[in-house]
Structure formats: C-alpha cells, structure tokens
N, C-alpha and C positions, 0 to 999 in steps of 0.2 A: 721230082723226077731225077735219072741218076744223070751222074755227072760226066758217063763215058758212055760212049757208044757202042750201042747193041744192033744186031740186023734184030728187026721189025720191033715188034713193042716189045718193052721191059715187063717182067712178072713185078709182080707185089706185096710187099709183104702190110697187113694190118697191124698196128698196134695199140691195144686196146690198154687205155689207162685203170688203175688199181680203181678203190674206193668203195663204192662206183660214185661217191659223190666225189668227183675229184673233175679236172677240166684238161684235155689236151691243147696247148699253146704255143703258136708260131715261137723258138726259142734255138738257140744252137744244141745238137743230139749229138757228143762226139761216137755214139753207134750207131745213131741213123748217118752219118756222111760214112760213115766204114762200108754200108750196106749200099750208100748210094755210089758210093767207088767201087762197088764192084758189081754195078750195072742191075744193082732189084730197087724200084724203086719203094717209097716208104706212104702210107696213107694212117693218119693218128684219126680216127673217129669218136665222135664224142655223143654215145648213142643215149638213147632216153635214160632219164638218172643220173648224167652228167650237171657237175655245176657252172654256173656262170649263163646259163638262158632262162630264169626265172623260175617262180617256185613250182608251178604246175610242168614244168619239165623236167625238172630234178625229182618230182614224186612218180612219173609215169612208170616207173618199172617198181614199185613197193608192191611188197607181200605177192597176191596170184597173181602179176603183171610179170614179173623177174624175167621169163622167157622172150617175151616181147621186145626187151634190150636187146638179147640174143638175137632174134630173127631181124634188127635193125641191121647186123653184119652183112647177112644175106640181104639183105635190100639196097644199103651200101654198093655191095658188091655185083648187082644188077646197073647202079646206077651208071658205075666205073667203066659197063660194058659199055654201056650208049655213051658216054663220054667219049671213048676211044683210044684214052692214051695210055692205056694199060694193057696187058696179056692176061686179061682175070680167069682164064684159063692154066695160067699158073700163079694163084694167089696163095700166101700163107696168112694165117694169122697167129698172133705173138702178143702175150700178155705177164703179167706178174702179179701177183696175191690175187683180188680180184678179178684183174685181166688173164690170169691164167686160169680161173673159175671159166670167163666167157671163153677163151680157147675150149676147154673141155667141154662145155654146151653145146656151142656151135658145131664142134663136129660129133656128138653125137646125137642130138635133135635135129640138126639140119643138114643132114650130111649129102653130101656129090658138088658143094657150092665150094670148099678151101682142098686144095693139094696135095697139106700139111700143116703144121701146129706146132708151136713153140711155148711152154707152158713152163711158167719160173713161179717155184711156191706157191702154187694156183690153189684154189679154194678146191677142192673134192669131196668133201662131206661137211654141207649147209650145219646137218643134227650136234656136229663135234663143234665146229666152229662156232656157234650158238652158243653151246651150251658152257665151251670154257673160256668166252670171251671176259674182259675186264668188267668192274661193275658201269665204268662209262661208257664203254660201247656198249652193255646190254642195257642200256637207259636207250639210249639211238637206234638198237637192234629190233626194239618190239616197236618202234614206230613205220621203220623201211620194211621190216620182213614177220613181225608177229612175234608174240610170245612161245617160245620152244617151248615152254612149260607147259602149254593145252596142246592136250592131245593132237586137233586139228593142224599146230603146225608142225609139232611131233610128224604124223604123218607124212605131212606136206611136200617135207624136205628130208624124208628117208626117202622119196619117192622121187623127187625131183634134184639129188646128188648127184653131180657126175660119177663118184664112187660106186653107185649103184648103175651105171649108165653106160661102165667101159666097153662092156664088148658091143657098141653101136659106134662105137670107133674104128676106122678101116681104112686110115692115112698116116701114112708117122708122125711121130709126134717125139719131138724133142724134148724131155723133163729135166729140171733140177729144181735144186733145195738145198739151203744151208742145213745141215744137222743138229745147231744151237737157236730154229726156229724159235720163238717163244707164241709167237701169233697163229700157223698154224704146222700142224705135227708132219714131223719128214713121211711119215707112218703111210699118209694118204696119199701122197707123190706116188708112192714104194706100192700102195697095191692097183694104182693107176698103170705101172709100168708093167708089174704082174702081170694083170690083165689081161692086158694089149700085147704084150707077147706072148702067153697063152695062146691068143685068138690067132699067131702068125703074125701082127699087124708090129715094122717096126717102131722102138720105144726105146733110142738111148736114153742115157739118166747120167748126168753130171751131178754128183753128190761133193758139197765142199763142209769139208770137217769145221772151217775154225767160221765158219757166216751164220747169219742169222735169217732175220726177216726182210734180205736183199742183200747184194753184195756191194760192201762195204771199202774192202781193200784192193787198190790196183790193181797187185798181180792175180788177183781172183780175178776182177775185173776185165783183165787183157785176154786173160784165159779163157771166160766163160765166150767172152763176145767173138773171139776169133773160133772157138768150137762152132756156136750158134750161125756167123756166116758159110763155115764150111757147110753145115747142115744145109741152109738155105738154099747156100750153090749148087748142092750134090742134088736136090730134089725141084730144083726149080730153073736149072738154067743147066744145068748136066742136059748132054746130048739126049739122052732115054728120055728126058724131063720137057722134051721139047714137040 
C-alpha cells in the first residue's frame, strides 16, 4: 500500500510478471516505492502458469487454457473489491514481454474491469512470436502453447492475438519498446498503437532507439519510469480520474 496519504482508498496499479513461467516475489522494486510515493498502490499477481506453486499450476494456462490466466486478473480484481483496501474502481494493469501480452488481453477480452494499461514490449502477435522464436524456446513453445507449424495452432493464435484484438480496446494504454528488440518486433507495439488511436482510444508510445528486450540503461530507465508514473497519475488519481 502507498506510503503517503490519500483521502479514501488508493487506485492500483497490477503488475503482471513476464514469462509466464516466471514468479512475483516479496523483494525491494525501486519503481514500485516511486509508484508507492506517489499514493497508487502496487499488487504483483502470480496468475495460473506462474512458477513456484507446483507442476499442475504452472500448466493451467498451456495451449486453449492461455485466456483463463487472463480472466485470473479480473477475479484478482473482484477479490481486491471485497478486501477493501483498494479503489479497484481506479485499477491499472502494467506488464513487459509477456505481462505486456496479459495487459493487451485483459483489456480487450475482458474489458470495463482495468481504467488503463501500461504495456512495455508486450507480446501482440502469438503467430510471429512463435514462429521466429530460438530453437530453445521453440522446444518449450510446443509444449506450453502447441506447435505453430499445424494448422490448428496456426489458427488458434491468429485468432487469439492481441494484434488482431486492438479495437476491443477502449482505455489508454500506455506502450513502449526498444527498437534493437531481438525477442519480439517494435512492428507490433507500432500497429497496437495504430489501432488504438484509430479507434479514438488514447495510445502514447515511448520508442527508445538504443534498448532492447527491456530497459537496460539508467537514463532510459529514470526516463521511462517517471513518463509511466505521470501516466498513472493523469488517469488514475487526476481529479476527472476520480
């Protein structure tokens, strides 16, 4: 929870971990205490597919399951209400590679439950990221998500891509991407942001020339994360935001 005080409950932002075999862990965040000093509190969920709660947990979201991770957010985010000690009436969620994949899900399969969206190198098109993965993750790829090479998951994930998914999006959404990506292409940020402003719906885009597959260098670092709190601020704790 934040560390200064707000009149009545603080908004929230989620942050959803990459991977998705990866694990959110109690640890010091020098961006989450930035976000918690300026009165939004911070919730790390570790939805189905997450590691470190055993094998049958880490498989719940493989291959047709993938969305069910997704709709973990929204249930999350029901729970937060009975809790009480949150504003889930102004929630964001905020992810990178992966986590910026469930950002783009969640608000366009599940939409009226998040605010806003903060999405860094996020996954956008399953079919691409499949298909020009390394030969090691496509050894791990056809076990969690199927082989892109049969038709069946061809389909699957032309169909289930946020890239095909954007204008079901209808909250802003904050995007970046390094330009010297090599994991996945700035290309799909870029027509994610398209999109979305097409449709009306805002879509800044923080583009950083010299990063890659995260940001790597301080002043990139200082830069992106003090944009991303503005952002937060203007749509979640701004007067209109209230």
């Amino acid at each position: 929870l934040p560390t200064v005080k707000t009149e009545g409950k603080p908004p929230v932002l989620f942050r959803v971990h990459g991977g998705p075999t990866a694990q959110s862990r109690p640890g010091f965040s020098a961006a989450t205490q930035y976000l918690l000093g300026k009165g939004i509190a911070v919730f790390l969920p570790n939805v189905r597919g997450s590691t470190g709660f055993g094998h049958t947990y880490v498989t719940l979201d493989d291959r047709e399951n993938r969305l069910d991770s997704i709709r973990d957010l929204v249930d999350m985010l029901k729970y937060l209400e009975r809790d009480g000690r949150v504003d889930t009436q102004r929630a964001a969620v905020a992810g990178g590679s992966y986590g910026g994949y469930a950002v783009n899900a969640v608000l366009a399969n599940f939409p009226g439950h998040f605010k806003a969206g903060v999405s860094l190198f996020g996954v956008a098109d399953w079919v691409t990221a499949l298909q020009i993965a390394s030969p090691g993750l496509k050894a791990s790829d056809r076990i969690e998500y199927g082989d892109i090479t049969e038709q069946k998951w061809l389909d699957f994930y032309t169909e289930q891509s946020p890239i095909r998914q954007a204008d079901q999006i209808n909250v802003p959404v904050l995007y970046s991407h390094g330009v010297m990506d090599p994991r996945i292409d700035i290309y799909e940020t870029e027509v994610m942001v398209k999109t979305l402003r097409e449709n009306g719906v805002e879509a800044p885009f923080i583009r950083i020339p010299d990063e890659g597959h995260g940001w790597r260098k301080l002043p990139n670092q200082l830069f992106y994360y003090r944009q991303e709190a503005a952002f937060l601020e203007r749509v979640l704790i701004a007067p209109e935001a209230k």
